[in-house]
KOLKOLDO-292922 format. One line per field, with one value per residue (C-alpha): z, x, y; residue number from 1. Coordinates in Angstrom, 3 decimals. Layout:
N
c3 <- c(Z; ...)
c1 <- c(X; ...)
c2 <- c(Y; ...)
dovo <- c(NUM; ...)
% end
This chain:
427
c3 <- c(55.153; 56.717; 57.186; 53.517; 52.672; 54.628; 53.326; 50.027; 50.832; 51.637; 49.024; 46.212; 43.391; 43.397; 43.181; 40.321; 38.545; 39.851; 38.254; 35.239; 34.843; 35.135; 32.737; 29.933; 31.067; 30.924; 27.541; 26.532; 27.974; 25.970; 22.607; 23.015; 23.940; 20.542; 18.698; 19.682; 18.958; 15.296; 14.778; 15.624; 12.820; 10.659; 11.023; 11.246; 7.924; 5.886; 7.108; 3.977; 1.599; 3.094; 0.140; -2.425; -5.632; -6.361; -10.114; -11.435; -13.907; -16.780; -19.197; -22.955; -24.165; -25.574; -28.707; -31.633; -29.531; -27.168; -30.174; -31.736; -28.501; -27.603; -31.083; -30.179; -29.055; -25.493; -24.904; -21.447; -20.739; -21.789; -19.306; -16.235; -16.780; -16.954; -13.709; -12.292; -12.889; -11.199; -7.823; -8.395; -8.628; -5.657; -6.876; -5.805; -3.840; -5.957; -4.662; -6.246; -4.722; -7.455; -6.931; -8.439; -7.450; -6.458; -6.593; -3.015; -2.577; 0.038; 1.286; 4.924; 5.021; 4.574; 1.182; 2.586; 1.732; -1.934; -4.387; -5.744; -2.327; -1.825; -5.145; -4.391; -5.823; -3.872; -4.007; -7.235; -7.167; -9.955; -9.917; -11.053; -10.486; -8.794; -6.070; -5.460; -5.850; -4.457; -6.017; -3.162; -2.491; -3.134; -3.493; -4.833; -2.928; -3.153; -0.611; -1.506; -0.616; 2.806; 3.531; 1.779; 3.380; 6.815; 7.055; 10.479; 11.451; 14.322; 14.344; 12.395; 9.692; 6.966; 3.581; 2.568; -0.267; -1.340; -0.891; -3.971; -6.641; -8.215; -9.957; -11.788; -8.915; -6.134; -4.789; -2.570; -1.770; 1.523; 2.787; 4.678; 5.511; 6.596; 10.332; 9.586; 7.864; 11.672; 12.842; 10.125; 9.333; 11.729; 11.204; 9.021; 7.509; 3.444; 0.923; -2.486; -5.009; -8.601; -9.620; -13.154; -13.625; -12.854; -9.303; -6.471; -2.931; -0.104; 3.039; 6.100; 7.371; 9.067; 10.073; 9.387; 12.013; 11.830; 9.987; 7.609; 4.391; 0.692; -2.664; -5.328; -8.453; -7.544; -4.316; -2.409; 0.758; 0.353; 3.687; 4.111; 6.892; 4.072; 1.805; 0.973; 0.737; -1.604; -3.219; -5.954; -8.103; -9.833; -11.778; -11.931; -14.987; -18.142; -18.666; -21.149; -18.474; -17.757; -21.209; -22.229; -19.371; -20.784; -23.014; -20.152; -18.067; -18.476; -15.289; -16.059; -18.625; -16.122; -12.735; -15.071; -15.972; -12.250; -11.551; -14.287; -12.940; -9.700; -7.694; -7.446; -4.595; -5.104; -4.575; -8.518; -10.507; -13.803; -16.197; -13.832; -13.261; -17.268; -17.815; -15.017; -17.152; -20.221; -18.655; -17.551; -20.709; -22.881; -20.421; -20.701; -24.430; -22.862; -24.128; -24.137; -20.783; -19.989; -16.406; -14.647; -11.827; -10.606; -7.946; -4.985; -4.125; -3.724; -1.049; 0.137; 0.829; 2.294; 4.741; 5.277; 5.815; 8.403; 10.631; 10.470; 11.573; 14.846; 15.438; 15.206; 17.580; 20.318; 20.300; 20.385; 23.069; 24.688; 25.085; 26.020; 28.966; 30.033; 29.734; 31.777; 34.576; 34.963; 35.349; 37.445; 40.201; 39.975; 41.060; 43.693; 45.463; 45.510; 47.340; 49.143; 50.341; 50.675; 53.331; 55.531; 58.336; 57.569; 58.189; 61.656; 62.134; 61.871; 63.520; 66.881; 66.360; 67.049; 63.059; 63.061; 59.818; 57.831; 57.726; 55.669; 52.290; 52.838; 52.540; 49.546; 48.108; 48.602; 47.459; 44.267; 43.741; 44.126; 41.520; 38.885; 39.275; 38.987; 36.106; 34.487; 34.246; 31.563; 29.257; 29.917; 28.750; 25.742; 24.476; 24.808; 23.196; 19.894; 20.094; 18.582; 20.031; 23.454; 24.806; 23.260; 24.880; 27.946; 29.681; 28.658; 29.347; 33.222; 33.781; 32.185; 34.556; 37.673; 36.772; 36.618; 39.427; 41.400; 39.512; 40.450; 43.988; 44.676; 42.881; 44.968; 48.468; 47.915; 46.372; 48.940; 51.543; 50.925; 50.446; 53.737; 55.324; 53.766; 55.205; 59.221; 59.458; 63.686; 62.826; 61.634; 65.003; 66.643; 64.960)
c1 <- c(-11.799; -13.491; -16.778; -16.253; -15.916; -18.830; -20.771; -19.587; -20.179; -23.637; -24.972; -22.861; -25.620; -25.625; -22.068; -21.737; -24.202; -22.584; -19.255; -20.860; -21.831; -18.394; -17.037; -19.675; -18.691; -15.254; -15.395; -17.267; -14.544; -12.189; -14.138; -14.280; -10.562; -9.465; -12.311; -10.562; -7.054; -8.291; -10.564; -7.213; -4.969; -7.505; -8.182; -4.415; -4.203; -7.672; -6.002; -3.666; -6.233; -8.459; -8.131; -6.835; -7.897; -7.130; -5.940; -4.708; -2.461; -3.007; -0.836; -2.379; 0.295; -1.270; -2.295; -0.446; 0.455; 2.566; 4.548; 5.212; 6.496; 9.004; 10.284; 11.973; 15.554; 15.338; 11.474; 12.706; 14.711; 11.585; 9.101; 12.225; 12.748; 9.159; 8.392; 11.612; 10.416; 6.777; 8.401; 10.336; 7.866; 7.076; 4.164; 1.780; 2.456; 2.717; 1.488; 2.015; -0.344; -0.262; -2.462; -0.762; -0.998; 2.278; 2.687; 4.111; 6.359; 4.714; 2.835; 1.600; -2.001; -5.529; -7.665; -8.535; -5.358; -5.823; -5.996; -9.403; -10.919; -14.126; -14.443; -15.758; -12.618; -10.029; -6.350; -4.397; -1.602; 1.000; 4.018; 7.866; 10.677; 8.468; 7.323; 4.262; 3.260; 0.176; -1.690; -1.616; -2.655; 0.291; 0.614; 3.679; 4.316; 6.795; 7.752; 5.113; 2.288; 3.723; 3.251; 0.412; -1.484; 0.436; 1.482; 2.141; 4.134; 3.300; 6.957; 9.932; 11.372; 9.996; 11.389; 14.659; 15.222; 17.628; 15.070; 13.062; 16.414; 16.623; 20.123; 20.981; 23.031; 20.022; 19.432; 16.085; 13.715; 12.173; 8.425; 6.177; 3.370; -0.468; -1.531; -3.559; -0.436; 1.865; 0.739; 1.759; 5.568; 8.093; 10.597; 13.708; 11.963; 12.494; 9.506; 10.629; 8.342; 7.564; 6.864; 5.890; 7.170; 10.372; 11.696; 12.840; 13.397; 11.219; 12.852; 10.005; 11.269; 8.033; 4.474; 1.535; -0.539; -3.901; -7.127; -5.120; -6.449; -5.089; -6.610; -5.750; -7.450; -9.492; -10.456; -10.733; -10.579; -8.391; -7.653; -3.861; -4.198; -4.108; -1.426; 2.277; 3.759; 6.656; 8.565; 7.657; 10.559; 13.229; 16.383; 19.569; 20.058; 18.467; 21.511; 21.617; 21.327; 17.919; 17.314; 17.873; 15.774; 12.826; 12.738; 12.047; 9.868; 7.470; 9.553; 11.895; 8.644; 6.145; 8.254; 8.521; 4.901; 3.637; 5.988; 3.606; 0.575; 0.033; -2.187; -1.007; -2.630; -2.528; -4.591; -4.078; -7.128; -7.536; -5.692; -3.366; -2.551; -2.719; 0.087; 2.273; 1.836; 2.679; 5.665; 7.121; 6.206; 8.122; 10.956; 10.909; 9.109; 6.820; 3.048; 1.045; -0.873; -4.447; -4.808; -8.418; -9.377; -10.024; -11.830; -11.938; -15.032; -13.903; -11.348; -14.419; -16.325; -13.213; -13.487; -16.736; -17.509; -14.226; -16.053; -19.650; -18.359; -16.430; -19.267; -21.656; -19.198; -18.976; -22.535; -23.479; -20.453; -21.856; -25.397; -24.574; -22.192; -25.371; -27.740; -24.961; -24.321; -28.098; -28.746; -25.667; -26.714; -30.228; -29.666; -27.391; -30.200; -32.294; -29.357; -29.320; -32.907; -32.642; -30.298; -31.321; -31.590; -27.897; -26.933; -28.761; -27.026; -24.088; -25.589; -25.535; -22.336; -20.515; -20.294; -21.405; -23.901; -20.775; -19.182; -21.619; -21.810; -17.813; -18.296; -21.037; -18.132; -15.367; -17.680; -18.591; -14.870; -14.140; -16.869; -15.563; -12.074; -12.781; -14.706; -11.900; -9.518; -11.863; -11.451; -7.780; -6.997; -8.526; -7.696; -4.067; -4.567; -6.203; -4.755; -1.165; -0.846; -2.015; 0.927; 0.358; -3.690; -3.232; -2.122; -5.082; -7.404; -6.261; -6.095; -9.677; -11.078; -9.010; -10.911; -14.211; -13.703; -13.075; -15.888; -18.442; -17.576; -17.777; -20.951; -22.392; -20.566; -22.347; -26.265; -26.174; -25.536; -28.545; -30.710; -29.719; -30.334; -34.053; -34.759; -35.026; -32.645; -33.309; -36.729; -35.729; -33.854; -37.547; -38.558)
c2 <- c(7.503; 4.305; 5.795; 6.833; 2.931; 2.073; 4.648; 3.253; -0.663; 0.040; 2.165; -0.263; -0.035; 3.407; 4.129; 1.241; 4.027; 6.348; 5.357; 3.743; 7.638; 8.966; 7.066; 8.049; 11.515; 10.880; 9.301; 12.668; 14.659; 12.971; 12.787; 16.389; 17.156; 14.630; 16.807; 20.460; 18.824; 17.605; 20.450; 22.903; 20.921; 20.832; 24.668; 25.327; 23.003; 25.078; 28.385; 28.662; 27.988; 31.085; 34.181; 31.519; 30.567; 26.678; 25.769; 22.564; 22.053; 18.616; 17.713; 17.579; 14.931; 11.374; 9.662; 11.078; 14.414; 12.574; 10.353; 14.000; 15.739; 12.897; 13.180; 15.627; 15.770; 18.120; 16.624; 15.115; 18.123; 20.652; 18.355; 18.411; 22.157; 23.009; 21.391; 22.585; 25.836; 25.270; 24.425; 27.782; 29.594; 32.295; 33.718; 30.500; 27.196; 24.241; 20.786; 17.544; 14.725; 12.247; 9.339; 6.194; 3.099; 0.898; -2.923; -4.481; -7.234; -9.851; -6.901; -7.493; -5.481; -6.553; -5.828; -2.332; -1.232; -2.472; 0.312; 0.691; -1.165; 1.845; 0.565; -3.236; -3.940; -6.795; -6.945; -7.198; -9.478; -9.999; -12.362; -11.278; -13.384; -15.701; -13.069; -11.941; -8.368; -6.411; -3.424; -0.761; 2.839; 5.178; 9.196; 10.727; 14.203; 16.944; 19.248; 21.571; 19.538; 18.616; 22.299; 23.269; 20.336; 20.698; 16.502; 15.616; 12.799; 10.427; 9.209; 9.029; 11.697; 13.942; 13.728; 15.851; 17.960; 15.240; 12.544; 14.219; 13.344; 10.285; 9.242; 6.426; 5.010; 5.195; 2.155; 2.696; 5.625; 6.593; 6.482; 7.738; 5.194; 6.007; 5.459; 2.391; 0.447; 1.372; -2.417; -3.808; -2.244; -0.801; 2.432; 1.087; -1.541; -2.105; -2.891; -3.889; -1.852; -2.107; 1.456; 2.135; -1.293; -0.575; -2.530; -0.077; -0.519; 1.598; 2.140; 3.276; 6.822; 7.856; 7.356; 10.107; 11.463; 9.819; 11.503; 13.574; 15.073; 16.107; 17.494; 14.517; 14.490; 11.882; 13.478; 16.672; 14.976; 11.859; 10.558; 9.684; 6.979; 3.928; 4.971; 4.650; 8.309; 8.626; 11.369; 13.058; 12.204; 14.873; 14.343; 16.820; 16.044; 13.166; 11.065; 8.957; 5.673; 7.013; 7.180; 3.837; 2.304; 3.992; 0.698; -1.408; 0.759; 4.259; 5.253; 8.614; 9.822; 9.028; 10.633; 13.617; 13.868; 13.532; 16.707; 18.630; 17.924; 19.347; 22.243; 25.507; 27.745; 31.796; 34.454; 35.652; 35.505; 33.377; 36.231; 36.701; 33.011; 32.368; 35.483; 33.635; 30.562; 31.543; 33.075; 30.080; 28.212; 30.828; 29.924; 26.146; 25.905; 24.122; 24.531; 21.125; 21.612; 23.175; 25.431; 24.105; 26.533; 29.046; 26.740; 29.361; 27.849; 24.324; 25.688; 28.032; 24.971; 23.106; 25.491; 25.738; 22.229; 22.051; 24.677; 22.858; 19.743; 21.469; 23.225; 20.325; 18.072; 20.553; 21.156; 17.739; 16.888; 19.746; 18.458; 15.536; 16.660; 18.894; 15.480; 13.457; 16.179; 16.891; 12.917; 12.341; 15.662; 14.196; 11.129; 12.157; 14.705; 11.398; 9.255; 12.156; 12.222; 8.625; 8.031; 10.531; 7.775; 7.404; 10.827; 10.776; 8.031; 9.787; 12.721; 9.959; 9.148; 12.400; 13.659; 17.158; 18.683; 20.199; 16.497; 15.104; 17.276; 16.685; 13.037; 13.070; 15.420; 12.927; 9.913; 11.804; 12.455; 9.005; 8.299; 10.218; 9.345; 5.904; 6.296; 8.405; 5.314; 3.199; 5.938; 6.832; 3.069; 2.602; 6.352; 5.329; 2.243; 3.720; 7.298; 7.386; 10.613; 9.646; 11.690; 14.849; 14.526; 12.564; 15.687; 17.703; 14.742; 14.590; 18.550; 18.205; 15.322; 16.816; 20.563; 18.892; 16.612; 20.261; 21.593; 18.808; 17.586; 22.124; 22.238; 18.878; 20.090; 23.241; 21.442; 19.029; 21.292; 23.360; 20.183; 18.830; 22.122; 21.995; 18.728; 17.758; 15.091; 15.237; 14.737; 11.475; 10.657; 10.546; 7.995)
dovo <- c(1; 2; 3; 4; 5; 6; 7; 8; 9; 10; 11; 12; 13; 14; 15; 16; 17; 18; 19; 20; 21; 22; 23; 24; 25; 26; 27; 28; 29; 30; 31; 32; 33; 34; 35; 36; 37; 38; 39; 40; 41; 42; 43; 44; 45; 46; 47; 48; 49; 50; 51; 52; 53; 54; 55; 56; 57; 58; 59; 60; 61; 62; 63; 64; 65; 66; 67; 68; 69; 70; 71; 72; 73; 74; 75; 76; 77; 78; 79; 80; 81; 82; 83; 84; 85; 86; 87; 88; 89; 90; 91; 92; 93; 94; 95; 96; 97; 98; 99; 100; 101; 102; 103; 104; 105; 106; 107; 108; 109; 110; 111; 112; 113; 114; 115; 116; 117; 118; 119; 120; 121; 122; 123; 124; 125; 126; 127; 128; 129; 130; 131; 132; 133; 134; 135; 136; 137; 138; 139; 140; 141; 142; 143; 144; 145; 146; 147; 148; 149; 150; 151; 152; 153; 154; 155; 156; 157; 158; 159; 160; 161; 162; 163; 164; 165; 166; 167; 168; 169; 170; 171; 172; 173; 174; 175; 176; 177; 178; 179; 180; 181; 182; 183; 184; 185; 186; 187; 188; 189; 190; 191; 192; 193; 194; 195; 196; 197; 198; 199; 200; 201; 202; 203; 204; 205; 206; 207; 208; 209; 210; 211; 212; 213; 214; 215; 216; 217; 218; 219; 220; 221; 222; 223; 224; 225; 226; 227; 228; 229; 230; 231; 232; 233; 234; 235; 236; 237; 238; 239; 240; 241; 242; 243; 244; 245; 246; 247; 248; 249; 250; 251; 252; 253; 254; 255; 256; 257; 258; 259; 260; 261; 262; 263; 264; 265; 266; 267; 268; 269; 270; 271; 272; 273; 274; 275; 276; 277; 278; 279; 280; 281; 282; 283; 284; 285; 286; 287; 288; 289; 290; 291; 292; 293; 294; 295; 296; 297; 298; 299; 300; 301; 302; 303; 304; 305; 306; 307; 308; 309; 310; 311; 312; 313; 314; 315; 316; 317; 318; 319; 320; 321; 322; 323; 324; 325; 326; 327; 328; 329; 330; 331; 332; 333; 334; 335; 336; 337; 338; 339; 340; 341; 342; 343; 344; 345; 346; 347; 348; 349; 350; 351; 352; 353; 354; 355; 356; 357; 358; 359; 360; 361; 362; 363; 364; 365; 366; 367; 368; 369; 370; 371; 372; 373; 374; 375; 376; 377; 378; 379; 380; 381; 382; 383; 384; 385; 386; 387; 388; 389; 390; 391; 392; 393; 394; 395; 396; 397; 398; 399; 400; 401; 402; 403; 404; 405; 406; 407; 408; 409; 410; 411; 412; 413; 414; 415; 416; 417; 418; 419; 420; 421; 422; 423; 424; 425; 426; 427)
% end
């Protein structure tokens, strides 16, 4: 290995480029390994949309409609029942992603997190009880959705089904929080909310994955890695303590009315799907909602646009491995040709011809592992998943270091035995 280091001291701005080479490699090697890993969830995610139809279900009940329907005596039992029956349902998967905004107590994020922020809009703060409370991106989920939509976690717990019922005597709620709000809270910590003006505590349970995707209706792609994830609130029963708190807060008809208004995903066309509503709505007496869909092509194009962009990023990682390879190998047949001296040298010294493409071979791995660590470092910094990657990432740099130093043993090999290196011993 000491010729190896000499070889290596004297030819220093070469192997700086050398290694400055590797590490753009590496970097590529590891955009593309993060790029099959997301590509995969996102295909595993898209693959229970393929053959569907997507509807959405909206609630008809305001103005003068709505003062009529809650007029009745069993209104908040007809809305409960009706959505009860919705999650029921077997003949289609029901997904509630409501979008609604919640207000934060002292919350500890930036103004991205702020609810209408790709608006050009800043943080809304209100004060109760002389606290301060920010207006913050917030989806209410059920069960449903986490399936449909294949949530991961990065760490921490998924909701349970009791986690979705909300009684009288509840003090807090769980949540799941976004990637991008992990520096700013910790697992077990408590948020105190105002949702639909009504004060509730937030315990964190769990983090998402990062770069994760739902249909709201606001968005067909609505990344999760800035919101709060809560529960999409049920009741066993309408007791008459819920009912008398709907004087100080919109919160038991508003829970209720998020339940209604969800996606459904089936392969039944639009009669079909209207004859399985109108089913459940002679059930539950329950009429006051219109079915928009079928949007097969919005999942179509979902799809679609999933497999263009893998296909794009392995091309272009692709081309660029190919441009990095071709520069590094060229660059190494003109080292190659340029210390030919050098190799008579070692010619003189006792080293025989086969040493030599051994010792480009063992320089070149040198090079590559070196440049491997740059990359390993900052992808475990970013990645929160570095440990699920960081395995594929070495077996990836330790194949291709095999790969390469072969391939070079092999190229520089046959240059050296195209050129005279004894001619260069005579001067």
């Amino acid at each position: 290995m000491k010729i190896v280091y000499l070889l290596w001291k004297n030819n220093r701005g070469f192997h700086m480029l050398h290694i400055c080479l590797a590490t753009i490699f590496c970097f590529l090697l590891i955009l593309m390994a993060m790029n099959i890993f997301q590509s995969q969830v996102e295909l595993k995610a898209t693959a229970s949309f393929k053959g569907k139809n997507l509807y959405q279900l909206a609630d008809s009940l305001y103005n003068e409609k709505e003062q009529q329907f809650f007029q009745k005596k069993d209104s908040y039992d007809i809305l409960k029942g009706f959505g009860d029956y919705l999650e029921q349902e077997d003949r289609f998967q029901y997904a509630v992603v409501n979008w609604q905004p919640t207000q934060v107590m002292d919350f500890k994020g930036n103004e991205v997190f702020a609810a209408y922020y790709e608006l050009g809009e800043q943080v809304k703060t209100q004060n109760f009880s002389k606290s301060t409370y920010s207006e913050v991106k917030a989806l209410q989920m059920n069960q449903g959705a986490f399936e449909v939509f294949q949530v991961r976690l990065s760490s921490g717990d998924s909701f349970q089904a009791s986690d979705y019922i909300y009684t009288s005597s509840k003090d807090q709620i769980p949540l799941i929080l976004g990637a991008a709000l992990e520096p700013y809270y910790n697992l077990g910590d408590t948020l105190s909310l105002r949702l639909y003006n009504k004060a509730i505590t937030g315990k964190v349970i769990g983090f998402a994955a990062p770069s994760q995707t739902v249909i709201t209706a606001r968005s067909y792609d609505t990344l999760l890695d800035r919101y709060i994830m809560m529960p999409a609130l049920t009741f066993n029963e309408i007791t008459p303590s819920l009912l008398q708190g709907q004087n100080d807060s919109p919160f038991l008809r508003a829970s209720l009315y998020s339940r209604i208004n969800g996606f459904m995903f089936t392969s039944a066309e639009p009669q079909e799907m209207r004859s399985i509503m109108s089913e459940i709505s002679g059930k539950t007496n329950f009429y006051d909602y219109s079915i928009i869909g079928a949007d097969g092509g919005i999942l179509g194009m979902l799809i679609q646009v999933t497999d263009q962009n893998r296909d794009l990023l392995y091309w272009t990682v692709a081309i660029a491995l190919v441009v990095i390879l071709s520069l590094y190998l060229w660059t190494l047949s003109m080292h190659i040709r340029n210390n030919q001296k050098t190799y008579a040298v070692l010619l003189i010294s006792g080293y025989r011809m086969q040493h030599i493409p051994r010792l480009i071979a063992i320089q070149t791995a040198i090079s590559i592992l070196l440049g491997s660590v740059l990359p390993v470092l900052l992808f475990s910094l970013f990645w929160k998943e570095a440990w699920v990657l960081l395995l594929s990432y070495i077996m990836l740099v330790l194949l291709v270091t095999v790969l390469l130093t072969g391939i070079i043993y092999f190229s520089s090999r046959r240059t050296l035995d195209r050129t005279d290196i004894i001619q260069q011993l005579k001067g």
